[in-house]
TISEBA-313242 format. One record per residue (C-alpha): residue in one letter; z, x, y. Coordinates in pm, 1 decimal, padded with zeros to 6 digits. Layout:
N
<r><code>A</code><pz>Z</pz><px>X</px><py>Y</py></r>
...
//
This chain:
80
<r><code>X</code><pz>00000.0</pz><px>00000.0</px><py>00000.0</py></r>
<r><code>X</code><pz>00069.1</pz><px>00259.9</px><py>00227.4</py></r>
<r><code>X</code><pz>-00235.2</pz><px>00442.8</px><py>00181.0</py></r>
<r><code>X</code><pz>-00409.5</pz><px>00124.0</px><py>00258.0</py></r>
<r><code>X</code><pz>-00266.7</pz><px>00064.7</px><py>00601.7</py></r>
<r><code>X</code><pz>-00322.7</pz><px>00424.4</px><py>00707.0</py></r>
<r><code>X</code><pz>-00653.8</pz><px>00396.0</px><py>00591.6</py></r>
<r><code>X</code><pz>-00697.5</pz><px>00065.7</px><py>00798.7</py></r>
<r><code>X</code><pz>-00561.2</pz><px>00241.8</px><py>01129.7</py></r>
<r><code>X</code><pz>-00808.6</pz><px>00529.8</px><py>01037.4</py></r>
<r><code>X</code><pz>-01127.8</pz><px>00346.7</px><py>00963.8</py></r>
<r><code>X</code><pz>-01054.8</pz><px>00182.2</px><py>01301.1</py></r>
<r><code>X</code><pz>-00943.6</pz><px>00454.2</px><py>01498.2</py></r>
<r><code>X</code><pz>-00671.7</pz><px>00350.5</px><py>01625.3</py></r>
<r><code>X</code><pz>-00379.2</pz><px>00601.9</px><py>01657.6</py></r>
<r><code>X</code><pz>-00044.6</pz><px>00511.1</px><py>01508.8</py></r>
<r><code>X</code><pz>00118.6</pz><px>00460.7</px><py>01853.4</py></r>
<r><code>X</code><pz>-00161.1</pz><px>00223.2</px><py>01929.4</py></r>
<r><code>X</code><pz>-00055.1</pz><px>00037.7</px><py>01629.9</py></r>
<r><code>X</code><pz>00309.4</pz><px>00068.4</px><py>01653.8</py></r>
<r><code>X</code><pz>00244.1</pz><px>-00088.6</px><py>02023.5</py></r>
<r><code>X</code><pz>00082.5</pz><px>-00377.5</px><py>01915.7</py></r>
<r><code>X</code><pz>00390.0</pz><px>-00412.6</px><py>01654.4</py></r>
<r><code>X</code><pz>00627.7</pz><px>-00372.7</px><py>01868.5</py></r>
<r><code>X</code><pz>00798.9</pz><px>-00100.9</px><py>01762.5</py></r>
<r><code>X</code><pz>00845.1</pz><px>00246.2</px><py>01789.5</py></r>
<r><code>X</code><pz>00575.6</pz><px>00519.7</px><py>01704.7</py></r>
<r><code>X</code><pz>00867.4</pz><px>00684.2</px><py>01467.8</py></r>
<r><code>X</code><pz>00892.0</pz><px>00349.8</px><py>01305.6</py></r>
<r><code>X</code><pz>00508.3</pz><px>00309.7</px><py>01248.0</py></r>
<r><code>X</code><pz>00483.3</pz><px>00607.3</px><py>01092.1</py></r>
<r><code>X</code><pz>00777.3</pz><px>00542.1</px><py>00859.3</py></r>
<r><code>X</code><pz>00645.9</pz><px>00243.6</px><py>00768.2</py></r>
<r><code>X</code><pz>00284.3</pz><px>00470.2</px><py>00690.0</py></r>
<r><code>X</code><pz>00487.4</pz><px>00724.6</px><py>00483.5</py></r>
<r><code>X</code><pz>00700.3</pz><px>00471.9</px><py>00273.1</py></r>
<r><code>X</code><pz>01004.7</pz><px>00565.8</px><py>00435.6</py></r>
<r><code>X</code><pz>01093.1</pz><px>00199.9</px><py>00543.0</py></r>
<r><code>X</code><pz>00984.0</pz><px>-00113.2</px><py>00372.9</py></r>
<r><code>X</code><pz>00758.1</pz><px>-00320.7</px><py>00586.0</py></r>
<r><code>X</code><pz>00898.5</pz><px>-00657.5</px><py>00703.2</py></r>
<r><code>X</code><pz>00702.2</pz><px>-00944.4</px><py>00654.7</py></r>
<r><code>X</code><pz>00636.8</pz><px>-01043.2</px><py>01013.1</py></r>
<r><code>X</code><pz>00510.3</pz><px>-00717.6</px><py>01068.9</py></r>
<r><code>X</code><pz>00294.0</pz><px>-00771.4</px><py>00751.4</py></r>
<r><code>X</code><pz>00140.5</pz><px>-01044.2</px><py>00883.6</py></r>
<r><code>X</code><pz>00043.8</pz><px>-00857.5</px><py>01231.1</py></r>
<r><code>X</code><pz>-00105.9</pz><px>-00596.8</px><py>01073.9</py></r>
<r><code>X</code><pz>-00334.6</pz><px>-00860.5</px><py>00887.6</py></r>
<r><code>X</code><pz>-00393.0</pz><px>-01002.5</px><py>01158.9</py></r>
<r><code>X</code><pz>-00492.2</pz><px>-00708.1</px><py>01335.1</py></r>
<r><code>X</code><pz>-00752.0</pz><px>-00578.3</px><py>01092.1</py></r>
<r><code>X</code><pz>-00860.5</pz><px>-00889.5</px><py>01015.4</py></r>
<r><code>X</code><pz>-00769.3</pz><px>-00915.0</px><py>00610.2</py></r>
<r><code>X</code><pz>-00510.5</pz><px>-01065.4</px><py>00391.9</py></r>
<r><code>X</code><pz>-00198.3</pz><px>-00995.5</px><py>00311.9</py></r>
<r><code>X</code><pz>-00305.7</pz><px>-00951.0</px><py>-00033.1</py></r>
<r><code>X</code><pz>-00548.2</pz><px>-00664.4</px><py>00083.5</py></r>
<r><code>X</code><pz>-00282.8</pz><px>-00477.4</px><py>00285.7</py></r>
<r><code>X</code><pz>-00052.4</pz><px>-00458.6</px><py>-00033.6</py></r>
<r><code>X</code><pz>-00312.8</pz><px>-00359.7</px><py>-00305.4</py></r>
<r><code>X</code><pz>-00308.2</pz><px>-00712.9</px><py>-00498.7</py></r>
<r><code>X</code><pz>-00713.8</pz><px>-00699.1</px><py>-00394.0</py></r>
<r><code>X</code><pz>-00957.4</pz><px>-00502.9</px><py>-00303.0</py></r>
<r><code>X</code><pz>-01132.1</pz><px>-00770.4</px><py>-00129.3</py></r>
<r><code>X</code><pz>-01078.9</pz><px>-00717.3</px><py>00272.6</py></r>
<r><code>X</code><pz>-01236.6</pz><px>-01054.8</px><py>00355.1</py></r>
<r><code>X</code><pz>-00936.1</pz><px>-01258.1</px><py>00478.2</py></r>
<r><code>X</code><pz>-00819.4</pz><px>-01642.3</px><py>00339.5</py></r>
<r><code>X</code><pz>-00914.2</pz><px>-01907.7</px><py>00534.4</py></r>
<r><code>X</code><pz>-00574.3</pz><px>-01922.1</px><py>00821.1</py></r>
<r><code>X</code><pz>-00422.5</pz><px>-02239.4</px><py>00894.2</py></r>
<r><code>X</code><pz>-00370.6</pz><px>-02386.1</px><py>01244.9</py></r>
<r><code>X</code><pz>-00089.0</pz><px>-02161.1</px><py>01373.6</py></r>
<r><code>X</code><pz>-00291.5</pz><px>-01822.8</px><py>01310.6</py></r>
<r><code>X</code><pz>-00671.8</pz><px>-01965.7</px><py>01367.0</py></r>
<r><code>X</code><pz>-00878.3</pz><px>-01729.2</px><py>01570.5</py></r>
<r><code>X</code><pz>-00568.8</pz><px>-01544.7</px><py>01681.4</py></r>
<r><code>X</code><pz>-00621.3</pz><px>-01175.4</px><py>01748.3</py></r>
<r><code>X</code><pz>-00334.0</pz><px>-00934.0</px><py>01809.7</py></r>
//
């Protein structure tokens, strides 16, 4: 999983203080959460799906398919 997400932030060039921004958290705790250090909270989960456009599923290795599920109303069209 943690491969994954770096891979994500790399493939879209973002840096992980960039990312950590748009989390809400601390550059220290990005990269933390990169490196397995600290598990990654849910909410935070869903950002980051949200943010490269994919599931949930994608992010923690239970498919290899990016292509996100359909959202529901709360999470339509909403880009972080």
């Amino acid at each position: 999983m943690y491969e994954r997400i770096k891979n994500l932030r790399v493939d879209f060039d973002y840096t992980q203080k960039k990312i950590a921004d748009k989390l809400c958290v601390a550059q220290t705790t990005y990269s933390d959460y990169e490196h397995g250090k600290l598990n990654i909270p849910i909410p935070v989960l869903i950002r980051l799906a949200l943010i490269y456009d994919t599931s949930i599923d994608y992010l923690l290795e239970l498919t290899d398919d990016p292509q996100p599920y359909t959202r529901g109303k709360r999470y339509h069209k909403q880009k972080i």
